[in-house]
N, C-alpha and C positions, 0 to 999 in steps of 0.2 A: 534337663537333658534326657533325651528319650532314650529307648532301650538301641533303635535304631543308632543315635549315633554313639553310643558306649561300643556298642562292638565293633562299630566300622569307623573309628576315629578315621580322620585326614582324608574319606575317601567320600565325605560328601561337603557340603556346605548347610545342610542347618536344617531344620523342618519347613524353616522361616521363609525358604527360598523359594517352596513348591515346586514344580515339575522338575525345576533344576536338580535340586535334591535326589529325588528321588532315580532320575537317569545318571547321578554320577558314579554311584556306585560300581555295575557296569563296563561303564566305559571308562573310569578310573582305572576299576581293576585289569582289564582290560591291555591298557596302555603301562600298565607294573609289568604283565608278560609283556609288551613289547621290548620295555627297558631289560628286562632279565636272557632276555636272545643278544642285547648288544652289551651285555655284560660278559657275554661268553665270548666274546671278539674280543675284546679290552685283556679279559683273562688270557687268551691265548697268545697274545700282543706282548703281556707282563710274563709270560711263560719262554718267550720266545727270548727277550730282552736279557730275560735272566741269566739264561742259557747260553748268552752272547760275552760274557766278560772274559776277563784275562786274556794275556797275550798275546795267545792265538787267537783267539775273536779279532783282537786289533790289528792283527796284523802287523806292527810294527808302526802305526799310526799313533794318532795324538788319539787318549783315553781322557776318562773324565775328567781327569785331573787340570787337562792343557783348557779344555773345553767348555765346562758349565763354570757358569756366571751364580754363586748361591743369593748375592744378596740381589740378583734379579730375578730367579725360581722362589724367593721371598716374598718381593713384593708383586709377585703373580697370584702367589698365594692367599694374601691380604687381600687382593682385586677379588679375588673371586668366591670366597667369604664372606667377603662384605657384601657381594653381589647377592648372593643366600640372604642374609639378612633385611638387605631391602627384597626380595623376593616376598618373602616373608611378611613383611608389613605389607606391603602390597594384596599379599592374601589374607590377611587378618582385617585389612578395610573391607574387601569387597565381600568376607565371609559376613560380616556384623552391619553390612550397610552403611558406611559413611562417606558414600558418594562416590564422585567419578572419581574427581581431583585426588584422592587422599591413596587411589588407586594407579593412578596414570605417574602421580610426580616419581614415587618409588622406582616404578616399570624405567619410566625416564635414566633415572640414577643408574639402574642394573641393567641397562642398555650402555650405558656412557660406561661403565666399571669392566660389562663384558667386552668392550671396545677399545678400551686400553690395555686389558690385557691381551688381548689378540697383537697392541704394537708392542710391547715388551718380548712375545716371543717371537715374534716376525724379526725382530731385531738380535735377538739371541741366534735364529737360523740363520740370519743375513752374515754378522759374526764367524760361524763355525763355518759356512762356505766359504767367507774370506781366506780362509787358514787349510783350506780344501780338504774339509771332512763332511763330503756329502756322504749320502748315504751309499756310493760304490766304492768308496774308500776301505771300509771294512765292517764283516758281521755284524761285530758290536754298533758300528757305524749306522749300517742300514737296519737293523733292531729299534735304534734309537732314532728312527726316521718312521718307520712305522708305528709305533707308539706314537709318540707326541705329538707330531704334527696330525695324528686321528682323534688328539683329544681337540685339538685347535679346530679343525673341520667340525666336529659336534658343537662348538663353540660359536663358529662361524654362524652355523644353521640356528644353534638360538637364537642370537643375532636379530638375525634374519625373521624368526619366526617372532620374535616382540616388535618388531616394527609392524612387520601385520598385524599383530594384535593390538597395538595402538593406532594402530591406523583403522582396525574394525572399531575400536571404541568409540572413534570419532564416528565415525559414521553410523553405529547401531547401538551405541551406549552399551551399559552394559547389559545386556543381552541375555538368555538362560545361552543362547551358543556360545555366546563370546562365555561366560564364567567357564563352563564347562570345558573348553579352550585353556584358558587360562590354569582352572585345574592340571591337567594334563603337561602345558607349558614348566608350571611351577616343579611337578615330577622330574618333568627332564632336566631344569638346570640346576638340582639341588646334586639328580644322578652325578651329573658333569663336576659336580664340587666334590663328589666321594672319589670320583676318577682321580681327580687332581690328585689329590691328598695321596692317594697311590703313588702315581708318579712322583711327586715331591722328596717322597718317604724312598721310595724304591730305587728311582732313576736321580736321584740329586740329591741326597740326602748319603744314604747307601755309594754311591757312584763317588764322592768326596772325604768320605770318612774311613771306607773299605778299605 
């Protein structure tokens, strides 16, 4: 291991890589300030949220108790974990070179994981508007509309952004753009699992036990 990648673990791919290596540092670090400005949204989101409880927040409305579903904020949890995880392999093939497939089936899996968790809380929001707790129902209400459903829209957009990235694979293998891509990708949906783990802990966890 060279000296290059001791110090700058996770923020390259290898010497092995050539050019690619050497621009991901860069545009890695780069894309870490990006995620640390939408860190500061998310914070003010959990700031707001917090500020939002007891029974003047609620108004007089259904609070967390009537409201969250835990062993569904559970297996949202598990989704998206495991999504990490195949992430994860996914970057450890294309870091060591063991082809397309060994890169793409993972991507596959963590697109299907990220996609069912999207219907698990579609269905949790579908729910809580049944019972009419939008979010102008009350404080706490519209707190918990602002939060969660902006973890779910960064969700969406990974989504979104690994179908493009399989779909450049197909088309341009893998590529020094496409890794380099895919770098950057891996950053975002690991951020989006720390997000989670917040919310779980803060708003479903807290929100039930409190």
């Amino acid at each position: 291991m060279t000296q290059f990648e001791r110090k700058h673990p996770g923020l390259n791919l290898g010497s092995h890589h050539g050019a690619a290596h050497d621009q991901a540092e860069a545009l890695v670090f780069g894309f870490w300030v990006f995620l640390m400005s939408d860190l500061i949204i998310f914070g003010l989101m959990f700031a707001t949220y917090i500020t939002m409880q007891g029974p003047m927040a609620e108004a007089g409305g259904p609070g967390p108790a009537q409201l969250y579903d835990l062993r569904s904020a559970w297996i949202q949890t598990l989704l998206l974990l495991t999504s990490s995880l195949t992430f994860g392999l996914a970057s450890l093939a294309m870091r060591h070179k063991h082809g397309v497939a060994p890169v793409v089936v993972p991507l596959v899996v963590t697109l299907g994981l990220g996609l069912t968790f999207l219907g698990f809380e579609l269905h949790d929001f579908q729910g809580m508007l049944a019972q009419g707790a939008g979010p102008g129902r009350s404080g706490f209400l519209s707190a918990f509309f602002g939060l969660v459903p902006l973890h779910g829209l960064h969700v969406t957009a990974g989504c979104i952004w690994l179908m493009v990235m399989l779909a450049q694979i197909a088309v341009f293998g893998l590529s020094d753009m496409v890794k380099l891509r895919l770098l950057r990708l891996g950053l975002f949906w690991h951020f989006l699992d720390i997000i989670w783990i917040g919310i779980f802990s803060i708003v479903y966890l807290a929100g039930l036990t409190g």
